[in-house]
C-alpha positions in Angstrom: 5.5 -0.4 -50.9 8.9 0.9 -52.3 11.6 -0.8 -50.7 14.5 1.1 -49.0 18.2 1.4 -49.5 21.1 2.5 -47.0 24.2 4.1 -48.7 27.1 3.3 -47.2 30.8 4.2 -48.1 33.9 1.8 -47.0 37.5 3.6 -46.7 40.9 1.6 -47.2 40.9 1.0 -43.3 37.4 -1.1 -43.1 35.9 2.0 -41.3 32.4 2.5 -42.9 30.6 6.0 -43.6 26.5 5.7 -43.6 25.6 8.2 -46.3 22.0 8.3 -46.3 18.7 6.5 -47.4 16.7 6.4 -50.7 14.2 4.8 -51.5 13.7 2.9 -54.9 16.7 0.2 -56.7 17.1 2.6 -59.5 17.4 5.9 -57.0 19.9 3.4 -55.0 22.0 3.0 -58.3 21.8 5.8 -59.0 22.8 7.9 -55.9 26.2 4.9 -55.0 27.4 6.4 -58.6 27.2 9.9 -57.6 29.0 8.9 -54.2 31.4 7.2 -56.3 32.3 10.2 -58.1 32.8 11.8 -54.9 35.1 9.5 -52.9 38.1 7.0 -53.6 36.9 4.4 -51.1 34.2 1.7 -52.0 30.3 2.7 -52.3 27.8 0.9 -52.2 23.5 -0.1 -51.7 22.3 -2.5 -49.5 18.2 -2.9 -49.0 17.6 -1.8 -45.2 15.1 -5.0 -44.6 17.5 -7.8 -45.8 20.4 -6.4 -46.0 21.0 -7.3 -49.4 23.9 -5.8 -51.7 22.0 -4.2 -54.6 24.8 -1.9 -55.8 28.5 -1.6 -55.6 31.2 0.3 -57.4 35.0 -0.7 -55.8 37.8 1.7 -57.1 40.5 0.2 -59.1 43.1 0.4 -56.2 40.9 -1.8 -54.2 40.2 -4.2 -57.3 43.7 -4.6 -57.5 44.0 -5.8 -54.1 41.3 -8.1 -53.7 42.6 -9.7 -57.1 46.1 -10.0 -55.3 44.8 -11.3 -52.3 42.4 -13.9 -53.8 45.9 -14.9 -56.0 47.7 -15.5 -52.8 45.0 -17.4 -51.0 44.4 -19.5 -54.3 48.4 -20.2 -53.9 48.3 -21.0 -50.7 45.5 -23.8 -51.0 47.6 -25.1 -54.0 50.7 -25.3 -52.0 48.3 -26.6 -49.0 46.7 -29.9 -50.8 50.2 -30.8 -52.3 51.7 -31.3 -48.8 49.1 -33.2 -47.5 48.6 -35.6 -50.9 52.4 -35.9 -50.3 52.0 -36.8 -46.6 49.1 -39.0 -47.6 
């Protein structure tokens, strides 16, 4: 049996967009590129049984942020285990 793939599109708010079903990993790939080319926001393939993320193209803006935001956590941890080896 072929497995199945839900298409799903995520905006800059979080709010997601269910933008069909396929069926096949290479039609999945395939059709999150072609809703990439039509959307800014995130796109992306997850297999309907498991849930599993089999495909996912994130625009650059949205790169960006999760770089900056995984910066400032890693600074934050940092900063974090200093003050309590000092307190130690």
């Amino acid at each position: 049996m072929t497995p199945e793939f839900d298409l799903f599109e995520r905006r800059a708010d979080g709010a997601l967009t269910y933008r069909g079903l396929v069926s096949g990993l290479e039609n999945a790939r395939v059709r999150v590129w072609l809703l990439a080319t039509e959307t800014e926001h995130e796109c992306y393939a997850q297999r309907s049984e498991t849930r599993e993320i089999v495909a996912r193209i994130v625009p650059p803006w949205l790169e960006r942020a999760e770089q900056a935001a995984s910066i400032r956590a890693s600074a934050l941890l940092s900063a974090d285990s200093v003050h309590h080896s000092e307190a130690a």
